[in-house]
C-alpha positions in Angstrom: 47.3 255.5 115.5 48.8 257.8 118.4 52.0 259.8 116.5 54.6 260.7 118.8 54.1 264.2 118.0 51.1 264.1 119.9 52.1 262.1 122.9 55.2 264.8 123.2 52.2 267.3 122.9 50.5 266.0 125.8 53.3 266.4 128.1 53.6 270.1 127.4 53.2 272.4 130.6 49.7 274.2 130.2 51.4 277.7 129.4 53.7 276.3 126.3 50.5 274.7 125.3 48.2 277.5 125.0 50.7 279.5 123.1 51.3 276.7 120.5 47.0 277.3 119.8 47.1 281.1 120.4 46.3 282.5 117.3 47.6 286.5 116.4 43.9 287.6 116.7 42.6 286.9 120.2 45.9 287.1 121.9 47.0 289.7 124.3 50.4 290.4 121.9 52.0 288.8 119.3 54.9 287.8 121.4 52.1 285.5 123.0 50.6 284.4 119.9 52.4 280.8 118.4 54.2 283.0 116.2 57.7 282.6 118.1 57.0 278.7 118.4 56.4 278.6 114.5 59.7 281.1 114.0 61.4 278.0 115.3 59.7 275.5 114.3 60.2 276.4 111.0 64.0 275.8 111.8 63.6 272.7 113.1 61.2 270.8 110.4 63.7 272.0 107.9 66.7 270.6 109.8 64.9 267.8 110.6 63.8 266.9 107.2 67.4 268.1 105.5 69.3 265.5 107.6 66.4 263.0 106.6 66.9 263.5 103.1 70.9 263.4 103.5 71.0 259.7 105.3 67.8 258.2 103.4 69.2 259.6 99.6 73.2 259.4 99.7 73.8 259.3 96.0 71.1 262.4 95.2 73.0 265.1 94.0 72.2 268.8 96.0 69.8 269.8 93.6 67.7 266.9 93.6 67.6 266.9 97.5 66.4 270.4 97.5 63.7 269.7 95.7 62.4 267.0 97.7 62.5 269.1 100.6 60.6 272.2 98.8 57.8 270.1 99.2 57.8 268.5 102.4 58.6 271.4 103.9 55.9 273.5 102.4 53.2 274.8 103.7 50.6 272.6 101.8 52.0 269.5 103.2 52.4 271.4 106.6 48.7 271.7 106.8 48.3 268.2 105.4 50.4 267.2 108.4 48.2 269.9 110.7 45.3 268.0 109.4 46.4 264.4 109.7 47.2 265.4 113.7 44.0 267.2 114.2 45.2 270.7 114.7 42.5 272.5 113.8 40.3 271.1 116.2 42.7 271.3 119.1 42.7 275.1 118.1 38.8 275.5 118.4 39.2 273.5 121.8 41.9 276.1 123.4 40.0 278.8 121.8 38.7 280.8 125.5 35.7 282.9 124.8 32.9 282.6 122.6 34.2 285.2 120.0 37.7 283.6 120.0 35.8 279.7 119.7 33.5 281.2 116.8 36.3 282.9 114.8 38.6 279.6 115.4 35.7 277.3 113.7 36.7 279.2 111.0 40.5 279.3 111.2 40.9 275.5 111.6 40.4 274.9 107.8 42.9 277.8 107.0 45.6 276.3 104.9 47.8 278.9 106.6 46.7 278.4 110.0 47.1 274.7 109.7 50.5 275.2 108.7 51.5 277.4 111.2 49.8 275.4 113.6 52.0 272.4 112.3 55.6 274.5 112.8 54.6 275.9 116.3 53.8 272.4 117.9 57.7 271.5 116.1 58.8 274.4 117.9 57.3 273.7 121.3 58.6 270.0 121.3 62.0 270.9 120.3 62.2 273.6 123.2 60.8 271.0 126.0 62.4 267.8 124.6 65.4 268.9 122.5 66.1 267.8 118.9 67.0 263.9 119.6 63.4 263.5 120.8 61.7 266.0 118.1 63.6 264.6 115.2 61.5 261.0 115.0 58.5 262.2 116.2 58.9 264.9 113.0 59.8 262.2 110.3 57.4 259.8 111.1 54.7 262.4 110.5 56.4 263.7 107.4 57.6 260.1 106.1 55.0 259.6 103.9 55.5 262.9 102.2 59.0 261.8 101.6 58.4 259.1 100.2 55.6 260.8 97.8 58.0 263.6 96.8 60.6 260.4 96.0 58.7 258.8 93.8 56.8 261.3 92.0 58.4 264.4 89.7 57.7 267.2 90.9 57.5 270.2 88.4 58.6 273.0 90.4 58.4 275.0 87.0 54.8 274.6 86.8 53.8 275.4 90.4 56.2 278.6 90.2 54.5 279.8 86.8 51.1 278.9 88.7 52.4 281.2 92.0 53.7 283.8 90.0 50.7 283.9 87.4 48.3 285.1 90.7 50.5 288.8 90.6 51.3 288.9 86.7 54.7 288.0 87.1 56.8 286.3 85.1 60.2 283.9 85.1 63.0 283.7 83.0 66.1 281.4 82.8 69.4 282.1 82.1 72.4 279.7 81.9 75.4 281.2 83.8 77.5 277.8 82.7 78.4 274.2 82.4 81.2 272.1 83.6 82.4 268.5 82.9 82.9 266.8 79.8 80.1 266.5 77.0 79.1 263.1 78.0 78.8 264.6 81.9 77.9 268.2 81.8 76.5 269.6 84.8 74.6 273.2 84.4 74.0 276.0 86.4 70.7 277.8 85.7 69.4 281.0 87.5 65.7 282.3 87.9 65.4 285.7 87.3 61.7 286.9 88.2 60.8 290.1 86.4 64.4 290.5 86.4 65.5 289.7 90.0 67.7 286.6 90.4 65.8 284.6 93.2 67.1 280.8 92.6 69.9 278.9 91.1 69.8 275.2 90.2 72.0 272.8 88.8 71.8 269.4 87.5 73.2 267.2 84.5 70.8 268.6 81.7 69.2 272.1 81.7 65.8 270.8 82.4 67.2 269.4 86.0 68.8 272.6 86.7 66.0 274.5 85.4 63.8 272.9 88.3 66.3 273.2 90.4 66.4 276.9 90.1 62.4 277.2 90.0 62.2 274.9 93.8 64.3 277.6 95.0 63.1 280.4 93.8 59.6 279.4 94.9 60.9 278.8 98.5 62.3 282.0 98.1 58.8 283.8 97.1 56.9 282.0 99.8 59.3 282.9 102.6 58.9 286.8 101.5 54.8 286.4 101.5 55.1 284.6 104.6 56.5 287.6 105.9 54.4 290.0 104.4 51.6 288.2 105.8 52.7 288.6 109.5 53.4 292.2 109.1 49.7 292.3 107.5 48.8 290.6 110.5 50.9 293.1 113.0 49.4 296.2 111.8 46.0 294.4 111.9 46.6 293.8 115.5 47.8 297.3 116.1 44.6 298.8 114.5 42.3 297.0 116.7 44.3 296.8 120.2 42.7 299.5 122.0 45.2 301.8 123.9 45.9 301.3 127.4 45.4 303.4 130.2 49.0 305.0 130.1 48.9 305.4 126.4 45.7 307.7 126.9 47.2 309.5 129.4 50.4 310.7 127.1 48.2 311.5 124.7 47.8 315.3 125.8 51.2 315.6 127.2 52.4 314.6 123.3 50.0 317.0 121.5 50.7 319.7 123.8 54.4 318.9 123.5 53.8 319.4 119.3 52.1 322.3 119.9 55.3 323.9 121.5 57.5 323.0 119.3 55.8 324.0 116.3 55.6 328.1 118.2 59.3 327.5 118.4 59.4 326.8 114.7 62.7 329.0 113.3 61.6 331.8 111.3 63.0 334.0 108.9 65.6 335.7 111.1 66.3 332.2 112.3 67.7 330.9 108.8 71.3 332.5 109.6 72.1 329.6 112.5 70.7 326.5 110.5 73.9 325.1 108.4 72.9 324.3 105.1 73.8 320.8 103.4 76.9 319.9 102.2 77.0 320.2 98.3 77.8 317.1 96.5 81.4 316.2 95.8 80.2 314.7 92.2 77.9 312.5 90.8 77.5 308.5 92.0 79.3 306.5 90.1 76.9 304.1 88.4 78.3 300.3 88.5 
């Protein structure tokens, strides 16, 4: 079966291409890594999907529509897309040297890899094509994922419990209220992790809103490692990019520019012409 995705694929121009199988490792800088393609991609899977969900479920409530779209959005079923596409071998194949092709064998079975490989190509569409031609071409490969998330249950409280167990954290839930008569209540739960509320559900019992609030929270929690991964990954890059030719050559000038200032350092006669802090009106008031 050709997917649409990929024909759309093959009529990238060469440069947008390579970017979209760049990985943050053997590229000359991050802005020409696929990280900008994913940044958007990400965007547009997630619209793509949310209007989805809106047209195909019109009498789901909020709640339950965000928690079909936790999952299809996330990154496992990303890299299940990634792998259904072939991703990871199209990485090894745009991989240039032997170094980069070696260390891409290994990267095309990354769960994380695949997934960003999945939101890039998104990106990289939508930017050629525009959203009217990226829209189908996304469902079709995430269709099936709908209808999984549809049919099954999904226990978001589980899989939060089971992401929160790997940094010994814990979850609580708190009911800030209900509305509606007793035969229709609707609740609203938060999730408070170690304390800090990070999701909110609602739903007609407090079980519903209880996984309403844990699909949240765990989008929540995977957006903040996603971006603690990439600055991981940025200061990774920075360690090993050697300097450049201009760098080296301020080097001297900077040290010798230290060593200056620190001879001018003010001294004990100096302490007269620096103006001392301003003393505090009072204490903060604490809320």
């Amino acid at each position: 079966m050709t997917f649409r995705l990929l024909t759309l694929a093959q009529q990238l121009d060469q440069a947008t291409l390579r970017q979209v199988f760049t990985h943050t490792s053997w590229a000359p800088d991050r802005v020409h890594s696929y990280e900008r393609l994913e940044f958007l991609g990400d965007s547009v899977l997630s619209l793509c999907v949310t209007t989805e969900l809106y047209r195909r479920f019109p009498d789901f409530t909020e709640g339950h529509l965000a928690r079909l779209r936790a999952y299809v959005v996330s990154r496992a079923t990303c890299a299940r897309v990634a792998a259904k596409l072939g991703l990871g071998k199209m990485l090894r194949e745009h991989a240039g040297q032997v170094h980069e092709a070696a260390e891409a064998a290994q990267l095309q079975g990354n769960q994380n890899v695949l997934a960003d490989l999945t939101e890039a190509l998104i990106g990289a569409v939508y930017l050629i094509f525009g959203y009217e031609a990226v829209r189908p071409a996304v469902i079709e490969v995430f269709d099936e994922h709908i209808t999984f998330a549809e049919s099954s249950y999904i226990d978001h409280k589980t899989e939060l419990q089971e992401f929160l167990a790997r940094s010994g954290q814990s979850v609580a839930y708190k009911v800030l209220g209900f509305s509606g008569p007793p035969h229709d209540r609707e609740f609203e739960i938060e999730a408070l992790v170690d304390g800090e509320s990070l999701g909110r559900g609602f739903g007609t019992s407090k079980k519903r809103a209880e996984q309403g609030a844990a699909a949240e929270t765990l989008h929540e929690l995977q957006a903040r490692a996603r971006r603690a991964a990439r600055r991981a990954r940025l200061r990774g890059s920075r360690a090993r990019r050697p300097q450049t030719a201009a760098e080296k050559a301020r080097a001297p000038e900077e040290q010798a520019d230290g060593a200056s200032d620190a001879g001018h350092a003010p001294g004990a006669g100096d302490a007269g012409d620096e103006t001392p802090p301003a003393a505090s009106g009072g204490a903060a008031e604490v809320s």
